[in-house]
C-alpha positions as CSV (number, residue, x, y, z in Angstrom):
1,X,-47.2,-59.5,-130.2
2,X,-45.4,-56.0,-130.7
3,X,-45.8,-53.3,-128.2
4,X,-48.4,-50.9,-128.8
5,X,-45.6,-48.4,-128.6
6,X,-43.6,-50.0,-131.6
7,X,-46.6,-49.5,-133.9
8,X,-47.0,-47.4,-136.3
9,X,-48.8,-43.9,-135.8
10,X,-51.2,-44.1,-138.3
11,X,-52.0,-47.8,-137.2
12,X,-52.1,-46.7,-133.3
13,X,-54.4,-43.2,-134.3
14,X,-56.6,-45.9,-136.5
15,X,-57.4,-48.3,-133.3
16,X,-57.9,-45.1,-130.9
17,X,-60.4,-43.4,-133.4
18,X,-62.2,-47.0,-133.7
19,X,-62.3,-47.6,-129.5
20,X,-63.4,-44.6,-128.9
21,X,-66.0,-44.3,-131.9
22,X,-67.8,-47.5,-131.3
23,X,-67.5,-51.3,-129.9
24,X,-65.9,-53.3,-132.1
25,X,-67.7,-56.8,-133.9
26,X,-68.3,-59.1,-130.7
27,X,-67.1,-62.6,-131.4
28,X,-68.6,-65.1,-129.3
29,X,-66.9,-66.3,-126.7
30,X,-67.6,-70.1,-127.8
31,X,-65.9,-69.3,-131.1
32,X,-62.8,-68.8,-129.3
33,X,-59.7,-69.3,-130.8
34,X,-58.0,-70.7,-127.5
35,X,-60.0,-73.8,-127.6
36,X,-58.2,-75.0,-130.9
37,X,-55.2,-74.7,-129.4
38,X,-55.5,-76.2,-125.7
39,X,-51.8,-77.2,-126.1
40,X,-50.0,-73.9,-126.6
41,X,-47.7,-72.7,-124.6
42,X,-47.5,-69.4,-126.3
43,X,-48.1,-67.0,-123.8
44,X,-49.1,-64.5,-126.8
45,X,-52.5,-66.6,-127.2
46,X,-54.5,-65.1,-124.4
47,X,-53.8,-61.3,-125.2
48,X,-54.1,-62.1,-128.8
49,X,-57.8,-63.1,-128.3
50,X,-58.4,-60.6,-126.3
51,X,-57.0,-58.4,-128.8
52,X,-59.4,-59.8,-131.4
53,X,-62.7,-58.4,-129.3
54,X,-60.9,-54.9,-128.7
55,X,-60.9,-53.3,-132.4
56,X,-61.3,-54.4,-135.8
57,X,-57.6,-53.3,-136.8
58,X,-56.1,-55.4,-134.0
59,X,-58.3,-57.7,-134.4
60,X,-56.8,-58.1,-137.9
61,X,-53.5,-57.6,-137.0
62,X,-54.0,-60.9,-134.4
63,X,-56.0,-63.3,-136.7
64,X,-53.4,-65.1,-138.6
65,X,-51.6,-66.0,-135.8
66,X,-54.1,-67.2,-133.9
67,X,-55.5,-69.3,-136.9
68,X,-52.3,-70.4,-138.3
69,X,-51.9,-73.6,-135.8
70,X,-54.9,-75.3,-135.2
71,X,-54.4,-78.4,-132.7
72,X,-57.6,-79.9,-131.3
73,X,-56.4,-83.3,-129.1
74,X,-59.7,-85.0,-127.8
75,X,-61.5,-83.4,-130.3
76,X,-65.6,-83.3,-130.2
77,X,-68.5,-82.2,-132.5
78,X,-68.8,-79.3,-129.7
79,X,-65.2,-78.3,-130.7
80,X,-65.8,-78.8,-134.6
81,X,-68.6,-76.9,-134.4
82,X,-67.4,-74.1,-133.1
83,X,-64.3,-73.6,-135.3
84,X,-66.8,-74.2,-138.4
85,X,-69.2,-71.3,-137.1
86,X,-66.0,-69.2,-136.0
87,X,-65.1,-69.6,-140.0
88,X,-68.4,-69.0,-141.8
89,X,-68.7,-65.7,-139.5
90,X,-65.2,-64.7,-141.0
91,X,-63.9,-66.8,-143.9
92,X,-60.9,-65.8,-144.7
93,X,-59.9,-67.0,-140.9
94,X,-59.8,-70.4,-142.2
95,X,-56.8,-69.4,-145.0
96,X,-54.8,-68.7,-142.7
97,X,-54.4,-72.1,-141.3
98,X,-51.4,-73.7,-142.5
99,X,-51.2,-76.7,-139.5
100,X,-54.5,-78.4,-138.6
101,X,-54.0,-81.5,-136.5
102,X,-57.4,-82.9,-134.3
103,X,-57.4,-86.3,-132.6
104,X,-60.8,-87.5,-132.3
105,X,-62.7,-88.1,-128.9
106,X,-64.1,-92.2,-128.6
107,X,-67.7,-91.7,-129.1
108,X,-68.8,-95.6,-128.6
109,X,-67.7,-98.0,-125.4
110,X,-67.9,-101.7,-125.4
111,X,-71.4,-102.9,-125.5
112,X,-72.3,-99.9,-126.3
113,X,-74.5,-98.5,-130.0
114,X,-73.2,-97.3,-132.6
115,X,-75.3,-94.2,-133.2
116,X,-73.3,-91.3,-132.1
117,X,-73.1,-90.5,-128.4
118,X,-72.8,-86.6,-129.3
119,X,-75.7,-86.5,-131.8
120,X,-75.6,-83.0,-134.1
121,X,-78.8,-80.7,-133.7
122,X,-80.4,-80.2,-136.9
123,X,-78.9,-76.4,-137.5
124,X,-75.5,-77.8,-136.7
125,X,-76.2,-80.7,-139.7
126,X,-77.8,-78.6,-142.0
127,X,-74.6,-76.2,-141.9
128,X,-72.2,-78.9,-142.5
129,X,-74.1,-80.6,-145.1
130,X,-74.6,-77.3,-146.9
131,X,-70.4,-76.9,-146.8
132,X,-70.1,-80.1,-148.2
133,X,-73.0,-79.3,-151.1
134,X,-71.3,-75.9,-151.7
135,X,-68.2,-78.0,-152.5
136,X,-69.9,-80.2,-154.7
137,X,-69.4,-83.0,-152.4
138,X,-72.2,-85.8,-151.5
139,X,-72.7,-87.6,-148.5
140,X,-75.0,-90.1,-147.1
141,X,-78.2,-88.0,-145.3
142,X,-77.7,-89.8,-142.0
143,X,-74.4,-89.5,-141.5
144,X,-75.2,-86.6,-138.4
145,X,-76.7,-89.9,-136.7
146,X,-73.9,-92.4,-136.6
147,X,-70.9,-92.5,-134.3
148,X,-68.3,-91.6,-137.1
149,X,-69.8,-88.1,-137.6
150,X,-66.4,-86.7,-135.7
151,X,-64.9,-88.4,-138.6
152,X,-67.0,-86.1,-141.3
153,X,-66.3,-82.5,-139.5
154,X,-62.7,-83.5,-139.3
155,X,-62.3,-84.2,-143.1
156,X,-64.4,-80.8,-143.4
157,X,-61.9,-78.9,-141.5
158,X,-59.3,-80.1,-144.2
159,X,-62.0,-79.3,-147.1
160,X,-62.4,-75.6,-145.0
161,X,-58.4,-75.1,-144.8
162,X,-57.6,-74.9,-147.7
163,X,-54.3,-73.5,-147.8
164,X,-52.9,-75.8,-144.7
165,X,-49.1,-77.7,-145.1
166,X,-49.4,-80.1,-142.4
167,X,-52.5,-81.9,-141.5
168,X,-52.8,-84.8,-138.8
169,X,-56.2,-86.7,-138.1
170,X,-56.8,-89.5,-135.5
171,X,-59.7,-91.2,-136.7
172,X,-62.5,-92.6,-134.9
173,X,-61.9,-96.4,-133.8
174,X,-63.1,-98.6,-137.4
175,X,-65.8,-100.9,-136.0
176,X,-68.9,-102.3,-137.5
177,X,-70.7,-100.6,-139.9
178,X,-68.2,-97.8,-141.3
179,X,-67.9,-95.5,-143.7
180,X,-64.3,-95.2,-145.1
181,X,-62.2,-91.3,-144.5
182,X,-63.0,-89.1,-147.4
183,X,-65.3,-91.6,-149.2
184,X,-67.5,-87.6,-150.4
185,X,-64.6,-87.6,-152.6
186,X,-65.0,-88.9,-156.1
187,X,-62.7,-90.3,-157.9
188,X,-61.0,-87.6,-160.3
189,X,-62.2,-89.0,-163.6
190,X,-65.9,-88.4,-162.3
191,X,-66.3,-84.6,-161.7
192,X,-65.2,-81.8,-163.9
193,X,-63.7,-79.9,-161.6
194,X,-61.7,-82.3,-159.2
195,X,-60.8,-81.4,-155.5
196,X,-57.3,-80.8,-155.0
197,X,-55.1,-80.3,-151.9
198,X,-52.0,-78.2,-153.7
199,X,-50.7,-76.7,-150.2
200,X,-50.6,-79.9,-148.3
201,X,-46.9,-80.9,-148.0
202,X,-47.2,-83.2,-144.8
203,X,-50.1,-85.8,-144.0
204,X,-50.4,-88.1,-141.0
205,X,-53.4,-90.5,-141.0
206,X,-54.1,-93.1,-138.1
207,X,-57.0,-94.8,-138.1
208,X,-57.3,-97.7,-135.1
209,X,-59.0,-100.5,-135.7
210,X,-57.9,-103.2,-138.9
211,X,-58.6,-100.7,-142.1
212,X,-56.7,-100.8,-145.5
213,X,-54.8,-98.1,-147.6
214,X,-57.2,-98.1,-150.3
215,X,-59.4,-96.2,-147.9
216,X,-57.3,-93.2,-148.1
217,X,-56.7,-93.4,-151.8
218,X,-59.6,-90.8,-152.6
219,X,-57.4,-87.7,-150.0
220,X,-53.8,-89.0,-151.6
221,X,-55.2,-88.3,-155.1
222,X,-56.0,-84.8,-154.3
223,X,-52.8,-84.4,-153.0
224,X,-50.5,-84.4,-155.6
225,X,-47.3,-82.0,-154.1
226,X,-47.2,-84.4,-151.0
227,X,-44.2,-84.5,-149.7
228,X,-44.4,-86.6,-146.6
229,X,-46.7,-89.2,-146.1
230,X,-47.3,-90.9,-142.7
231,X,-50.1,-93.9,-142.1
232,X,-50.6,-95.6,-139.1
233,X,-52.5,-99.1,-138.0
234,X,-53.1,-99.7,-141.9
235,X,-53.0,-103.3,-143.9
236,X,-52.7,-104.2,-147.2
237,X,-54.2,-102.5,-149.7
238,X,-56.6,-104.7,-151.9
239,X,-55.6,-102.4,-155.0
240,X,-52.4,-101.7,-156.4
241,X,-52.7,-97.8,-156.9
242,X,-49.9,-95.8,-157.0
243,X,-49.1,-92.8,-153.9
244,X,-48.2,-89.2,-154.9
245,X,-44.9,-88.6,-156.6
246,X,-43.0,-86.5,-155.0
247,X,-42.7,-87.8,-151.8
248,X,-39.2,-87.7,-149.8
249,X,-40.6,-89.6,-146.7
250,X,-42.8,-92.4,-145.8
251,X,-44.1,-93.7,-142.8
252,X,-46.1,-97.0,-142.7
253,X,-47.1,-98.7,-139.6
254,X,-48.4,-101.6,-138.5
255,X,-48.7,-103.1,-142.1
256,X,-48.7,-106.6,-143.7
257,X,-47.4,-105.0,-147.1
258,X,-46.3,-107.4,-149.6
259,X,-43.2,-106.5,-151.8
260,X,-44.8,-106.1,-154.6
261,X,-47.6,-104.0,-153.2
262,X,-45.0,-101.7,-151.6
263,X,-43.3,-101.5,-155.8
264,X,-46.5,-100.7,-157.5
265,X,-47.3,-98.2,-155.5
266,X,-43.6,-96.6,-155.3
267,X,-43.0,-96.9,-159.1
268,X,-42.9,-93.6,-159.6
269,X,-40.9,-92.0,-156.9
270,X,-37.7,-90.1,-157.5
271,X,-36.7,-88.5,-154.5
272,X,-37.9,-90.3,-151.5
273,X,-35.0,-90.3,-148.7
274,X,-36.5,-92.0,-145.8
275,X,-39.0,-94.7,-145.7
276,X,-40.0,-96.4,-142.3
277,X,-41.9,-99.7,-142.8
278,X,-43.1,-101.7,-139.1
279,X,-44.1,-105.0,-140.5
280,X,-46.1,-107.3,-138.9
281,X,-44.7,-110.9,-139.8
282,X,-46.9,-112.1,-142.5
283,X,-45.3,-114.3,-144.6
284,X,-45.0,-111.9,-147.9
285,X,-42.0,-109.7,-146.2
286,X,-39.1,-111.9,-147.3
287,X,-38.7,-109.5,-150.6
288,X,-39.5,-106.1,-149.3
289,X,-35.7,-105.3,-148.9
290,X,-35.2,-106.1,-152.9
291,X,-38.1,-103.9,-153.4
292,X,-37.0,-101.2,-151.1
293,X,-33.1,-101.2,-153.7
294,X,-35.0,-99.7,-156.1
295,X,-34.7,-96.7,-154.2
296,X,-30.5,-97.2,-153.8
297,X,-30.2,-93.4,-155.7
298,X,-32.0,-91.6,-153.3
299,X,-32.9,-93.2,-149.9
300,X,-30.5,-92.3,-147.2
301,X,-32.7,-92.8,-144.1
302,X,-34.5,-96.4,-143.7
303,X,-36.3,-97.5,-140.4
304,X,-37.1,-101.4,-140.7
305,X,-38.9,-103.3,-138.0
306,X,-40.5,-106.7,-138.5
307,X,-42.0,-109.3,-136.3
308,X,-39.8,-112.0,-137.9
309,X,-36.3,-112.3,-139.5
310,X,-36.0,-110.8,-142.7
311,X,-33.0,-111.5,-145.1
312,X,-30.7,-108.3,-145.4
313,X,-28.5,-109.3,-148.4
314,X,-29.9,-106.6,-150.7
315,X,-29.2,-103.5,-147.7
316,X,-26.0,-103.7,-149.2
317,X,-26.7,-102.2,-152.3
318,X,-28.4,-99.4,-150.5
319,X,-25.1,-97.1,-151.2
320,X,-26.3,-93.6,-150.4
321,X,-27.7,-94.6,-147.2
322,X,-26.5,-92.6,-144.1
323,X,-29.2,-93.8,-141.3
324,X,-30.6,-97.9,-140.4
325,X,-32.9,-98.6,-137.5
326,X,-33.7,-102.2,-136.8
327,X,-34.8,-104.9,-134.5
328,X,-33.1,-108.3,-133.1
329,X,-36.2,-109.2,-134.4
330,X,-35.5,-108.1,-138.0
331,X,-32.4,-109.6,-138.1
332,X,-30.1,-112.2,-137.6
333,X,-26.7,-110.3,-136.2
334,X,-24.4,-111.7,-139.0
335,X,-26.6,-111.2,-141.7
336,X,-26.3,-107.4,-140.4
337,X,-22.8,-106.8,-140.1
338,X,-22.1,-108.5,-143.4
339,X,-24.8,-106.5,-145.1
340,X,-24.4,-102.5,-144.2
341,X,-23.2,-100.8,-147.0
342,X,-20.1,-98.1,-147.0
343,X,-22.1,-95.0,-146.9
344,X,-23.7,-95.9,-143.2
345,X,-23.0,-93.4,-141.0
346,X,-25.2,-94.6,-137.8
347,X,-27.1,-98.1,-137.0
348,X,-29.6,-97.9,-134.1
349,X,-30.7,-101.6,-132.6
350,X,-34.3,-102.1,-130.9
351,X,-34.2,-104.5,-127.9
352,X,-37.7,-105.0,-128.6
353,X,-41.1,-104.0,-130.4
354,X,-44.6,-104.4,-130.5
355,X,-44.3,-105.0,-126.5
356,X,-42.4,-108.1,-126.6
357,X,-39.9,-110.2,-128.6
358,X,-39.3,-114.0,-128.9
359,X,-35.8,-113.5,-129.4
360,X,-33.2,-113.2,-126.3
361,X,-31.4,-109.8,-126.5
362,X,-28.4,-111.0,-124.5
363,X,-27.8,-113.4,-126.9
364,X,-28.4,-111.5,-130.1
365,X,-26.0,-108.8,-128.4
366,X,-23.8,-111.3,-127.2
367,X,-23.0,-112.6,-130.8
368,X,-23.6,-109.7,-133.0
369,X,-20.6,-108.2,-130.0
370,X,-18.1,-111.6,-131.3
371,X,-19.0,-110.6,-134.5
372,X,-18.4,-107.0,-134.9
373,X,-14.8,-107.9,-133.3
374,X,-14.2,-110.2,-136.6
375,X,-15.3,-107.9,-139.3
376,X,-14.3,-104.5,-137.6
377,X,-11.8,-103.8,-140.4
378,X,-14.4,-104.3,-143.1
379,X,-17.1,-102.0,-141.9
380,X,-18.0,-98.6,-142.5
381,X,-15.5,-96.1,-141.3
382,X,-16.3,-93.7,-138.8
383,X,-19.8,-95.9,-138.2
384,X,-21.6,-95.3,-134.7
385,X,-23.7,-97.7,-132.9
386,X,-26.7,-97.4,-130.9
387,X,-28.4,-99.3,-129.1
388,X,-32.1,-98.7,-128.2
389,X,-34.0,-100.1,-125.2
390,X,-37.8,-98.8,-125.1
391,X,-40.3,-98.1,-128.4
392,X,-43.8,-97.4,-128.3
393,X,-46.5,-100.4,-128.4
394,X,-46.8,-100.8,-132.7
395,X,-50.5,-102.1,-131.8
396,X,-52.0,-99.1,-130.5
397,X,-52.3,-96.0,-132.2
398,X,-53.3,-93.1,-129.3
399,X,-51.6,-90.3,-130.5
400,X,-50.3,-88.2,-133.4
401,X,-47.3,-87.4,-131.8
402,X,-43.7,-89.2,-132.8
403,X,-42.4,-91.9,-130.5
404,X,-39.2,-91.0,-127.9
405,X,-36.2,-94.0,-128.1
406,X,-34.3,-94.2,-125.1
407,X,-31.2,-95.3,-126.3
408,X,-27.4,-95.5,-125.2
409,X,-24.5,-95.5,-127.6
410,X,-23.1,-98.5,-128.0
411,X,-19.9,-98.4,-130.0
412,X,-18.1,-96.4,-132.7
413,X,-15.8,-97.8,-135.5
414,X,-12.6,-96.4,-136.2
């Protein structure tokens, strides 16, 4: 925030006339910008609230900065609440968001019901249920009663901010009887005006527990200008549908997705550049690589981890790729080395995934060593190695932050 001093002398003549005139608006202190943002460490925030409750022209001057990240971890319907009642008081608040990213709090334990531990009073209900009517949304009635209800006023939030790039939800844990994200959605050919998410460029969606793609379909159809796509802990999808268009990255973890799933649904990219599949072993992987080719014109990142050995023949036509991430357990070493194509500028090796591998790393490293010594003349100029000892547990999906590597470089070609 700008010194007083550097502001203008109308502006600074404007906020003296309105302290010393009247109070300005209160905003309640539970409406609080600083509790959407518990992980700043801006140390703007403070005085910028403060700022808000001094004088309606600072207070205007501070609002889009203080509503431009919104980033509830451990997020509860006390939270939600809040922002929603912070935003009906002053609506155009909510346009200024432009990254909203809330990780939902466990509401049920082991043995425990599934009616929601943090029930909604009525008043609380009725205004969330009137945003989603006011959208021309439905929703079941009882939905305030049920342990997913973080899960509605987290989709809400995205409905509110409407003009957000970047949105990242950590879903409630998927156990038994569910309702799936977005499903107050229609499907576009059944409304005549259909919900669209033009400003998203960025979505990250984890939801724990065993769900399926198709359960986002009804948010990716709204979202048209996507431009990178991340799911986490999702399986198959029991549809072939197709994703938006323009996407340049995708992220799918945890998946069992078939080769011929992963080409439906990426018939009709043109620009994608990196694509990160974790497979987990099923026995429909042995074609994704032939499936991934079609994408040789414009991919030039590709992360590819699998819980068992994948042939690699087809990398090689890959020719504008710069970037490979792999496993030993992906990959036999030969069927590596023989495989990278010219354009490769850096390979990165995991030790391990998922927790564990059934393969011995000294041995893999051991030969895929002898073997890089044969075919050093016939590899990719220039070409650096890495190899990577620690990634994240695949299985569990905590957080919406990005994984660290610990890695050490491992050789360079010449």
């Amino acid at each position: 925030m700008a010194s007083l001093l550097t502001l203008p002398l109308e502006i600074l003549q404007q906020i003296l006339a309105e302290i010393a005139d009247s109070p300005p608006e209160s905003t309640p202190l539970e409406y609080s910008v600083l509790s959407f943002n518990p992980k700043s460490t801006r140390r703007d925030i403070p005085a910028l609230a403060r700022l808000c409750r001094t004088c309606r022209t600072l207070r205007e001057i501070a609002e889009p900065d203080l509503h431009r990240d919104i980033d509830i971890s451990s997020a509860n319907v006390k939270q939600l609440m809040s922002l929603f009642k912070c935003w009906k008081a002053r609506p155009h608040c909510a346009h200024y968001t432009r990254r909203l990213k809330i990780e939902a709090t466990s509401q049920i334990h082991e043995g425990s019901s599934r009616r929601a531990t943090t029930p909604l009073i009525s008043e609380d209900a009725d205004l969330v249920s009137g945003i989603i009517q006011d959208l021309a949304l439905k929703i079941r009635p009882d939905w305030y009663e049920h342990y997913w209800n973080i899960n509605v006023l987290m989709e809400v939030a995205v409905l509110l901010a409407q003009n957000a790039e970047y949105v990242g939800l950590l879903f409630q844990d998927k156990r038994g009887i569910y309702r799936q994200p977005f499903d107050m959605i229609p499907e576009p050919n059944k409304t005549a005006k259909p919900l669209v998410f033009n400003n998203i460029r960025c979505l990250h969606l984890i939801q724990p527990g065993r769900g399926t793609m198709d359960e986002f379909k009804s948010v990716l159809d709204c979202a048209r200008n996507l431009q990178e796509l991340r799911l986490d802990i999702c399986g198959d999808p029991t549809s072939v549908f197709t994703l938006p268009p323009n996407l340049t990255s995708l992220v799918l973890w945890r998946t069992n997705l078939s080769a011929r799933h992963f080409q439906s649904m990426t018939s009709n990219f043109t620009m994608l550049r990196h694509l990160e599949l974790v497979l987990d072993g099923s026995s429909r992987e042995a074609l994704i690589l032939t499936a991934i080719a079609k994408h040789c014109e414009t991919l030039t990142s590709l992360i590819l981890l699998s819980g068992k050995t994948l042939p690699f023949a087809k990398l090689k036509t890959l020719h504008k790729l710069e970037f490979l991430t792999t496993s030993v357990e992906t990959v036999q070493p030969g069927d590596l080395l023989g495989s990278l194509p010219s354009s490769l500028r850096e390979l990165r090796i995991l030790e391990e995934t998922d927790g564990g591998t059934t393969q011995d790393p000294r041995a893999w490293f051991k030969e895929f060593h002898a073997d890089l010594d044969v075919r050093a003349g016939n590899l990719p100029k220039s070409m650096a190695i890495w190899k990577i000892f620690h990634y994240r547990r695949i299985d569990e999906a905590s957080t919406l932050t990005c994984c660290n590597w610990d890695h050490r470089f491992w050789r360079k070609m010449m």
